[in-house]
C-alpha positions as CSV (number, residue, x, y, z in Angstrom):
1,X,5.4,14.1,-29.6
2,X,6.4,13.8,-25.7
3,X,4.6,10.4,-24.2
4,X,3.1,11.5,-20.8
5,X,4.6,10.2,-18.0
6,X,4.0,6.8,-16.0
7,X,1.7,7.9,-12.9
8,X,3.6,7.6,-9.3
9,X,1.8,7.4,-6.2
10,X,3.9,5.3,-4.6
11,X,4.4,8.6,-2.4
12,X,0.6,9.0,-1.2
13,X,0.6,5.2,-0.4
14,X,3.7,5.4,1.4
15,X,2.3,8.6,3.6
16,X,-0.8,6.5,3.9
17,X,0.6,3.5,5.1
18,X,2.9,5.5,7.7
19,X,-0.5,6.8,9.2
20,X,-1.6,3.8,9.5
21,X,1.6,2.3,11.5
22,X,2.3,-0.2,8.1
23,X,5.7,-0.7,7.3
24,X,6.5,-2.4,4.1
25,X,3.6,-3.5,1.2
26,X,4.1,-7.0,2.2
27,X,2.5,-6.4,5.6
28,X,-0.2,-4.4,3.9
29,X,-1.2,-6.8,1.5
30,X,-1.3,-9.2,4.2
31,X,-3.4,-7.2,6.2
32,X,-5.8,-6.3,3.3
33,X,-6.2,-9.7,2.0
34,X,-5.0,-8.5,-1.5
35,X,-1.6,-9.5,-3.5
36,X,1.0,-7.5,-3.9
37,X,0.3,-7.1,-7.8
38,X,-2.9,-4.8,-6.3
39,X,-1.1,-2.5,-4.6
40,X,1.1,-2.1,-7.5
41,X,-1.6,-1.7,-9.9
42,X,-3.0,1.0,-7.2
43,X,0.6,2.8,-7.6
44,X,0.7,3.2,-10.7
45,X,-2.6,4.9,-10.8
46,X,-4.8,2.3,-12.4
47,X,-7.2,2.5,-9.2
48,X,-10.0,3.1,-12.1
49,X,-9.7,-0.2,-12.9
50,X,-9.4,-2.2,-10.1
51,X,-12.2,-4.0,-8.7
52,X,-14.5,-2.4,-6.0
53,X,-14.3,-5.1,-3.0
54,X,-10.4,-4.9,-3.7
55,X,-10.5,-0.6,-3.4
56,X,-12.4,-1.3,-0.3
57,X,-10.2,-3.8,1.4
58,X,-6.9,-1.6,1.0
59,X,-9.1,1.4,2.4
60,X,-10.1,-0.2,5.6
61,X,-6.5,-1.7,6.0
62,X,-5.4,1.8,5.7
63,X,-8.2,3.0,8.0
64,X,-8.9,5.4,5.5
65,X,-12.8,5.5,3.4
66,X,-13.5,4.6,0.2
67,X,-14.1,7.9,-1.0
68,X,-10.7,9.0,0.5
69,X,-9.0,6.2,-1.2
70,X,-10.5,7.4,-4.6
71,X,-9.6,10.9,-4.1
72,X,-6.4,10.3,-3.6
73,X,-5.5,7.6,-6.8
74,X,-8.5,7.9,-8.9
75,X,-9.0,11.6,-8.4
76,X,-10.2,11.5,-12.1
77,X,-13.4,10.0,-11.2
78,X,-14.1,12.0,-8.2
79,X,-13.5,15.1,-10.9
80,X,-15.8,13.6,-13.5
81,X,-19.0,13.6,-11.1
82,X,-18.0,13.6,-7.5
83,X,-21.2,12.2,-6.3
84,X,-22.0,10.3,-8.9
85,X,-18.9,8.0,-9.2
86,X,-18.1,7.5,-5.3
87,X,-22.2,6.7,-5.2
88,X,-22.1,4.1,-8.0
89,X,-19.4,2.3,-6.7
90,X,-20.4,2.0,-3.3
91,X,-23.3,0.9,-4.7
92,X,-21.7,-2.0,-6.9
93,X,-19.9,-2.9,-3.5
94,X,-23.1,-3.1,-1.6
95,X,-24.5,-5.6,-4.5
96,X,-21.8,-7.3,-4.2
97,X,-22.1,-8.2,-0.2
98,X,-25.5,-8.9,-0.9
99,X,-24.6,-11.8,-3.2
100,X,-21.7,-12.6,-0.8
101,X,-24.2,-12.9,1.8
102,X,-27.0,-15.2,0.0
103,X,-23.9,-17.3,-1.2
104,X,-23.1,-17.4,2.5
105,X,-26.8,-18.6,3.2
106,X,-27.1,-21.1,0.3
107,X,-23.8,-22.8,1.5
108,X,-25.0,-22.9,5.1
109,X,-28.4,-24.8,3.8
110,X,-26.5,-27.2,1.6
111,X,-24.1,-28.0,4.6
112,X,-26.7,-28.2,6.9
113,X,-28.9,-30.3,4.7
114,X,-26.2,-32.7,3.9
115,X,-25.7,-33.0,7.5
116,X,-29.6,-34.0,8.5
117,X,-29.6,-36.5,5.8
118,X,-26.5,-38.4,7.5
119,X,-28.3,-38.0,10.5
120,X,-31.8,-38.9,9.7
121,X,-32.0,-42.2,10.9
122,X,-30.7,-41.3,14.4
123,X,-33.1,-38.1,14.5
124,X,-36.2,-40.5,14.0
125,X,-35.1,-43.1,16.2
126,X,-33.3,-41.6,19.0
127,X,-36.8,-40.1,20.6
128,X,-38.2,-43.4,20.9
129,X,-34.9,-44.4,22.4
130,X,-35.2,-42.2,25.5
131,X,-38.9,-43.1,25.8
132,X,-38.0,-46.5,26.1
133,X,-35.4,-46.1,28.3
134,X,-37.4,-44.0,30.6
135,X,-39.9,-47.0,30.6
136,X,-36.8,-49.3,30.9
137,X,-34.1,-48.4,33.2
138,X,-32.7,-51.2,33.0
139,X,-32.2,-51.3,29.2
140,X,-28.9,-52.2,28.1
141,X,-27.2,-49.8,26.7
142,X,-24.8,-52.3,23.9
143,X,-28.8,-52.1,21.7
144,X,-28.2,-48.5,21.8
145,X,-24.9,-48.5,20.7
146,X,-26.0,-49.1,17.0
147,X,-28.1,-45.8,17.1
148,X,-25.0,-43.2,17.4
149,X,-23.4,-44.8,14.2
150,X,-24.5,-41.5,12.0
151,X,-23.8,-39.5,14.4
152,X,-20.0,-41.0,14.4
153,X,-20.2,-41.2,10.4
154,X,-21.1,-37.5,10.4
155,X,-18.0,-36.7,12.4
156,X,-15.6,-38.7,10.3
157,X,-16.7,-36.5,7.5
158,X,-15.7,-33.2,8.9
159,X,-12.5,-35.1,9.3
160,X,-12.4,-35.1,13.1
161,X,-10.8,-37.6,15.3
162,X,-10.3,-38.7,18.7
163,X,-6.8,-38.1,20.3
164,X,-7.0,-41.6,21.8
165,X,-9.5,-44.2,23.5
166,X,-11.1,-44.0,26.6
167,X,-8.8,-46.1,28.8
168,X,-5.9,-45.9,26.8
169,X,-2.7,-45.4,29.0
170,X,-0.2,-43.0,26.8
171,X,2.5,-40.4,27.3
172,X,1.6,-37.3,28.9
173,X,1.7,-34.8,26.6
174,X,0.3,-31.2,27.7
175,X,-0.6,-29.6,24.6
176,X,-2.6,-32.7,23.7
177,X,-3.9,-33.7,27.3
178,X,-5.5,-32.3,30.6
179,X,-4.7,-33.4,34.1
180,X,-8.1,-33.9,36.1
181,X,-6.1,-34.6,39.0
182,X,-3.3,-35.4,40.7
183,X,0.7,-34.1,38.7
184,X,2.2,-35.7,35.7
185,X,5.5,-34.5,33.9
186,X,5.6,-34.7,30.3
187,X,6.8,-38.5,28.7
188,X,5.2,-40.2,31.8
189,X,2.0,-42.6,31.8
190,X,-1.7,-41.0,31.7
191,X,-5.1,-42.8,31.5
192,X,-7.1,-41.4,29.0
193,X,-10.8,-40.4,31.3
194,X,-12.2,-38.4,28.7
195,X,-11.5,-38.3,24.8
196,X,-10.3,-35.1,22.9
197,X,-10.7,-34.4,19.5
198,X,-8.2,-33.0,17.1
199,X,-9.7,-31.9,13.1
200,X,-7.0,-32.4,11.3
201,X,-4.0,-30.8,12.6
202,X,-6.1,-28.1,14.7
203,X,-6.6,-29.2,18.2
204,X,-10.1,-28.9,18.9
205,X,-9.7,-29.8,23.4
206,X,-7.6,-31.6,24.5
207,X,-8.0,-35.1,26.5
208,X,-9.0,-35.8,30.7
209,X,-6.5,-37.6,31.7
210,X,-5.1,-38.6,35.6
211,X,-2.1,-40.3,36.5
212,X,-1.6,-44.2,36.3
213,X,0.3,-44.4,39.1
């Protein structure tokens, strides 16, 4: 008895990806957010069996819809009950935003809860602070010091750093450092006028700086 051959459609993928100005399965898998292993699984036919979020992101990286990308590799389910199948997965895709979404939402209240408890001290205190001070003026400012601590401690968490001191003199360095005034050439001496902050090795803005001499 003959064994059926292997499904191809490395063709229709190709043609695809030609429409859609992609030039190798590398740069589509990058620009899907799938592996490789996907769009060999999709080539081979076994589209049926490939997760719905996945179908969805090789669709809109081919610029092409859902339904379209089903016709063309799973046309056995479009034949089965073309309404029905195309319906029932858009539908498991939809579910499955929804949960993305309250995930989203449940990691935004943890973080942001985790973040007011660091900070609760400060946010009790630091009204009173400026009530005093606008009964003060002449309050020193060394007793307030003490206040911003959680508000530092907070930002060591997220990992975020100052590129150097106020008042430091360093190197001039333009990726790292901005010139308030005056001309500087890379390697000579700056005063640091205003801090910039770095999170890790992302530059968040750079440092004020002005010339020493």
């Amino acid at each position: 008895m003959n064994q059926p051959l292997p499904i191809n459609y490395t063709p229709k993928l190709q043609n695809l990806m030609q429409n859609a100005n992609i030039s190798s399965y590398r740069e589509l898998s990058q620009k899907a957010g799938v592996s490789e292993l996907q769009l060999i699984r999709l080539r081979r036919g076994l589209a049926s069996r490939m997760r719905v979020d996945i179908l969805l992101k090789i669709s809109q990286a081919l610029g092409i819809t859902l339904t379209e990308l089903l016709t063309n590799f799973a046309p056995e389910l479009i034949k089965k009950s073309p309404e029905t199948s195309t319906s029932v997965r858009e539908q498991e895709y939809n579910n499955l935003q929804k949960e993305l979404e309250q995930q989203k939402q449940f990691l935004r209240q943890e973080f942001q809860q985790s973040s007011l408890q660091i900070l609760e001290s400060w946010l009790q205190q630091w009204p009173t602070v400026i009530q005093k001070a606008k009964q003060n003026p002449y309050l020193a400012a060394v007793k307030i010091l003490p206040l911003l601590r959680p508000v530092e401690k907070l930002i060591e968490q997220w990992n975020v750093e100052s590129i150097a001191p106020v008042g430091a003199e360093v190197p001039f360095d333009p990726q790292l450092h901005q010139l308030m005034e005056g001309y500087a050439q890379k390697g000579e001496m700056v005063k640091i006028r205003y801090t910039g902050y770095r999170q890790g090795d992302k530059l968040l803005f750079r440092a004020k700086v002005s010339p020493t001499s």
